[in-house]
C-alpha positions in Angstrom: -12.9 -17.5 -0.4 -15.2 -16.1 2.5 -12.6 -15.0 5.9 -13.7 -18.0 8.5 -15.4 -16.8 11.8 -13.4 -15.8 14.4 -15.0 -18.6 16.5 -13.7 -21.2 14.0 -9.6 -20.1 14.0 -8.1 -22.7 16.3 -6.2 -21.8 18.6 -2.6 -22.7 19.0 0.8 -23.0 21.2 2.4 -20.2 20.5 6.5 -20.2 20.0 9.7 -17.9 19.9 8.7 -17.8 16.5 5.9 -15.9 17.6 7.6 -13.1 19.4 7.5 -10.1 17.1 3.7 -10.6 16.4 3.2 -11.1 20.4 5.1 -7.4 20.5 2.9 -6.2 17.8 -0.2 -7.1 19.4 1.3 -5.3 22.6 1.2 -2.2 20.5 -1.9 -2.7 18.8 -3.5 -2.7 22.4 -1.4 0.8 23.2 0.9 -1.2 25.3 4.6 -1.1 24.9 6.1 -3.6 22.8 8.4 -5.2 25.9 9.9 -8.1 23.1 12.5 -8.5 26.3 9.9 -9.7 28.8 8.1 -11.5 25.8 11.0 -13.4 24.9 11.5 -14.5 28.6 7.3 -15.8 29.0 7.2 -17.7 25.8 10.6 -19.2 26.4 9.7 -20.4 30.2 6.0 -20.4 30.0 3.8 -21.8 27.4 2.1 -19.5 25.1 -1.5 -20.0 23.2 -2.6 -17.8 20.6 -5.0 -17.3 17.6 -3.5 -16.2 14.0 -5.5 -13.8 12.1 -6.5 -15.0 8.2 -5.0 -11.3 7.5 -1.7 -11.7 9.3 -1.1 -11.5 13.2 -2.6 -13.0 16.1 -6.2 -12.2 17.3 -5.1 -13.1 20.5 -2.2 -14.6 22.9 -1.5 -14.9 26.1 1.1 -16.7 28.1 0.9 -19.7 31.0 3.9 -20.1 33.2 3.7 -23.0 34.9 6.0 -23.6 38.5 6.4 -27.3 40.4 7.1 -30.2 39.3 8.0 -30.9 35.8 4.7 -32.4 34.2 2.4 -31.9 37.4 2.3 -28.4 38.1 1.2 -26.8 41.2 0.8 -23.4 40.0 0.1 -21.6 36.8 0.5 -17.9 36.2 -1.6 -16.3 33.2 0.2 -13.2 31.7 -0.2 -11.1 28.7 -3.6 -11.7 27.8 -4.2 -9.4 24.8 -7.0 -9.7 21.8 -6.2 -7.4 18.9 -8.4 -4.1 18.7 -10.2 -5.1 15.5 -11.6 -8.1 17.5 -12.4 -6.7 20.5 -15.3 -7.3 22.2 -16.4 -10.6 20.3 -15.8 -12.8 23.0 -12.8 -13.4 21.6 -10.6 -13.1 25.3 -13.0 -15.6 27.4 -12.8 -18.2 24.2 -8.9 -17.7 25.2 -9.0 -17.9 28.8 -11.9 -21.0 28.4 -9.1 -22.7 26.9 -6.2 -22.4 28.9 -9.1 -23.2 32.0 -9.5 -26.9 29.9 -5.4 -27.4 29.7 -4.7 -26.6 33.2 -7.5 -29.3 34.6 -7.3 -28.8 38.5 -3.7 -26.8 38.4 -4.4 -24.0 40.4 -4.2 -20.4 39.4 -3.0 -17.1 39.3 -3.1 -13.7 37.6 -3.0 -9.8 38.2 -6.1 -8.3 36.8 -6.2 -4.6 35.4 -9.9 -2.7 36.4 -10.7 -3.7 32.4 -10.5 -7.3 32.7 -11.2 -7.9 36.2 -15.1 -8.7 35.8 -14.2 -11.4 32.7 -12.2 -13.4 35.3 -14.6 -12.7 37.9 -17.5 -14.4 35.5 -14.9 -17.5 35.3 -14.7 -18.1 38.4 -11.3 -16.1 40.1 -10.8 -14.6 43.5 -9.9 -11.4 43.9 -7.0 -12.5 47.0 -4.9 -9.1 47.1 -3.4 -6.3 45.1 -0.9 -4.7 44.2 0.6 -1.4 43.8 2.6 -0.3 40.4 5.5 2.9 41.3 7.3 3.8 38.8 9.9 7.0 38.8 13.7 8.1 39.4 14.8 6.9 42.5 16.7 9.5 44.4 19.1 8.3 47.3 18.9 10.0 50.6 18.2 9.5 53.9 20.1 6.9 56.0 22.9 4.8 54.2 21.1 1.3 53.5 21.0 -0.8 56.9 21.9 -4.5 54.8 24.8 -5.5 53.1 24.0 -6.2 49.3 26.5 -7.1 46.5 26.5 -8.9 42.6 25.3 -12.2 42.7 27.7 -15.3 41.8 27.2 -18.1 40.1 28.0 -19.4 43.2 24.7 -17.7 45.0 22.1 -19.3 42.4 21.9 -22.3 44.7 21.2 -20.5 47.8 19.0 -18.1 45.6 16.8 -20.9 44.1 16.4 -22.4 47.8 14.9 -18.9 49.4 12.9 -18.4 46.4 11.3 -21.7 46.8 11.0 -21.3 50.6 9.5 -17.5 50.1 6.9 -18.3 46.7 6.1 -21.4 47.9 7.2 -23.0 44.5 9.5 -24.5 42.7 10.3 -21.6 40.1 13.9 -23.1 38.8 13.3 -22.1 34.9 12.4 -19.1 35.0 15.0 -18.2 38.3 17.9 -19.4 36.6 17.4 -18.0 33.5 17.5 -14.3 35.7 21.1 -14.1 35.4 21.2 -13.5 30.8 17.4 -11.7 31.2 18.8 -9.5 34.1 21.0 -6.0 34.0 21.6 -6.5 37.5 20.8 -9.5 40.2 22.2 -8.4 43.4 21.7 -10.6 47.1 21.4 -9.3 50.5 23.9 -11.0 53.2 24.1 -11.3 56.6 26.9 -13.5 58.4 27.8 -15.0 55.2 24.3 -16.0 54.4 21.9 -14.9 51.9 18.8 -13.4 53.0 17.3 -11.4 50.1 17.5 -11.1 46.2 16.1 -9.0 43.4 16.9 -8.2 39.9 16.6 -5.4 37.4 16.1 -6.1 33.8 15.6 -3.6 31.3 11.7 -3.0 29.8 11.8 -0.1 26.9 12.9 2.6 28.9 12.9 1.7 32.0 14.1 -0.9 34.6 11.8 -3.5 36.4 12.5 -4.1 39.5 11.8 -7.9 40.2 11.6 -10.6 41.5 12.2 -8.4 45.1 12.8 -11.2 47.6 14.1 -9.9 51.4 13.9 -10.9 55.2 12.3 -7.6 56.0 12.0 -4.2 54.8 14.7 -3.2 55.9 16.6 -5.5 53.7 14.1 -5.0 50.6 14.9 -1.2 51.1 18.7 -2.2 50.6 17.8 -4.1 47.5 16.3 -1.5 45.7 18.6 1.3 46.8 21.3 -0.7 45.3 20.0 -1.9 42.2 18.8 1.9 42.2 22.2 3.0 42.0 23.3 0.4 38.9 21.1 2.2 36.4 20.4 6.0 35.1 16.7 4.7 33.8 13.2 5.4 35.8 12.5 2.4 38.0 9.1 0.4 37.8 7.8 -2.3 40.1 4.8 -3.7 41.2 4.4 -3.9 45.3 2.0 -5.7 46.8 0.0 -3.7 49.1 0.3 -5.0 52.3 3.9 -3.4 52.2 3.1 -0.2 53.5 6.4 1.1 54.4 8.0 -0.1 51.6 5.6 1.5 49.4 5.7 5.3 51.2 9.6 4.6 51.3 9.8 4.2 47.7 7.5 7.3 47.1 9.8 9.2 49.2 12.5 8.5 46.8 11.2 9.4 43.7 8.6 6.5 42.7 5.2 7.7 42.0 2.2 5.6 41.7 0.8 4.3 38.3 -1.8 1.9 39.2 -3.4 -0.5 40.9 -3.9 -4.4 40.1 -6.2 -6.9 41.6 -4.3 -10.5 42.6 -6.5 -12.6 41.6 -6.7 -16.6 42.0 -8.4 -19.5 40.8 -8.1 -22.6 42.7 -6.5 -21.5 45.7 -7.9 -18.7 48.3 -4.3 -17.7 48.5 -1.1 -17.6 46.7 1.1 -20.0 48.7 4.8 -19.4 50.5 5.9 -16.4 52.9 3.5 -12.6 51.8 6.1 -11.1 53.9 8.9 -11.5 52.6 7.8 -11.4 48.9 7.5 -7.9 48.2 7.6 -7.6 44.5 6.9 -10.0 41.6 9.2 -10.7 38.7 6.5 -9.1 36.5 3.0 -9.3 36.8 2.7 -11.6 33.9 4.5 -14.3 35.7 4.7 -14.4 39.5 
């Protein structure tokens, strides 16, 4: 029986099912396997894929929608990933053509490595900012932290889910309040009783990601990731958008090195919505 085109597989909504071949297509592409931030996308986002007639997917990627239930105002494309055999068949626009048609007017986001920029140039996103991936030991030093952090509560998810929402511009309740079982750490900043930062630490092969980063000022974002910093023996990584200069040359100061560079791209919207400055650091690049 002759292998069907490439052009003829359908493509489907992908499942927890589908985690281990989402990793192994992560691997085939040289990228870690990160079945801990895969488990997390497919389970709050909706993922579309492509199974190969000889076992695997061709391709997958991953649409996290935030707003309303049903009538989205965002979306967030992560993970987009076509298998090395079929590369370069047009097999990744096919992909991102579709999730274009599901999303209808929802507007759009992504972060966009140098390869795949011009493909999501050609469909039409914006390049609106960038950010800057560090990723190293942290070592303390300098002046003790200037804001009070500690463990989040239970208790803090309510105040957390209203600053996050205040700061992105979005409802993100799914994917927030799933932060405390996907999380090593989730730590708030206080002052006079009052939350006015958060960020988390969750574990990615060998190292720990440092997102969402949420915080009044930098001052306070410093705090944050000093003291998530000292929860964990593992190299840090996050992603910081640019535009947080001091932030950035703090980091570097204390160990993190840069690793890249990714364009913020949207589709939809000149902008992503909420508060830039007080949104330093995204839960992961494939999400928002």
């Amino acid at each position: 029986m002759p292998t069907p085109s490439l052009a003829a597989l359908p493509i489907r909504r992908l499942t927890l099912r589908d985690l281990t071949a989402c990793a192994d297509l992560s691997e085939d592409r040289g990228w870690p396997r990160e079945e801990h931030k895969w488990g997390l996308l497919l389970a709050a986002g909706k993922g579309y894929g492509i199974d190969d007639p000889d076992g695997g997917l061709v391709t997958a990627c991953v649409v996290t929608e935030y707003g309303p239930y049903g009538q989205p105002d965002l979306g967030a494309i992560g993970m987009v990933l076509v298998a090395e055999r079929h590369s370069r068949q047009g097999i990744g626009r096919r992909l991102m053509d579709h999730v274009l048609s599901v999303m209808g007017t929802t507007p759009l986001t992504l972060h966009a490595t140098p390869y795949g920029r011009p493909l999501y140039e050609e469909l039409g996103f914006k390049i609106s900012g960038r950010a800057e991936m560090l990723r190293g030991h942290f070592t303390p030093g300098g002046p003790a932290p200037a804001v009070s952090t500690r463990p989040a509560t239970a208790e803090d998810l309510a105040a957390i889910l209203r600053l996050d929402e205040e700061v992105l511009g979005t409802d993100r309740t799914h994917l927030i309040t799933r932060l405390p079982a996907f999380a090593d750490q989730l730590r708030v900043a206080e002052e006079d009783g009052r939350i006015i930062g958060y960020a988390a630490a969750w574990p990615n092969m060998h190292t720990h990601v440092v997102g969402p980063l949420v915080a009044r000022d930098t001052r306070t974002a410093q705090s944050l990731l000093a003291s998530l910093a000292a929860g964990t023996d593992r190299p840090l990584r996050t992603d910081i958008d640019v535009r947080h200069e001091e932030l950035r040359a703090w980091a570097k100061e204390h160990g993190l090195a840069s690793v890249a560079f990714n364009s913020v791209m949207t589709y939809g919207l000149s902008e992503l919505p909420g508060d830039w400055s007080r949104r330093f650091a995204p839960l992961t690049v494939a999400a928002v």
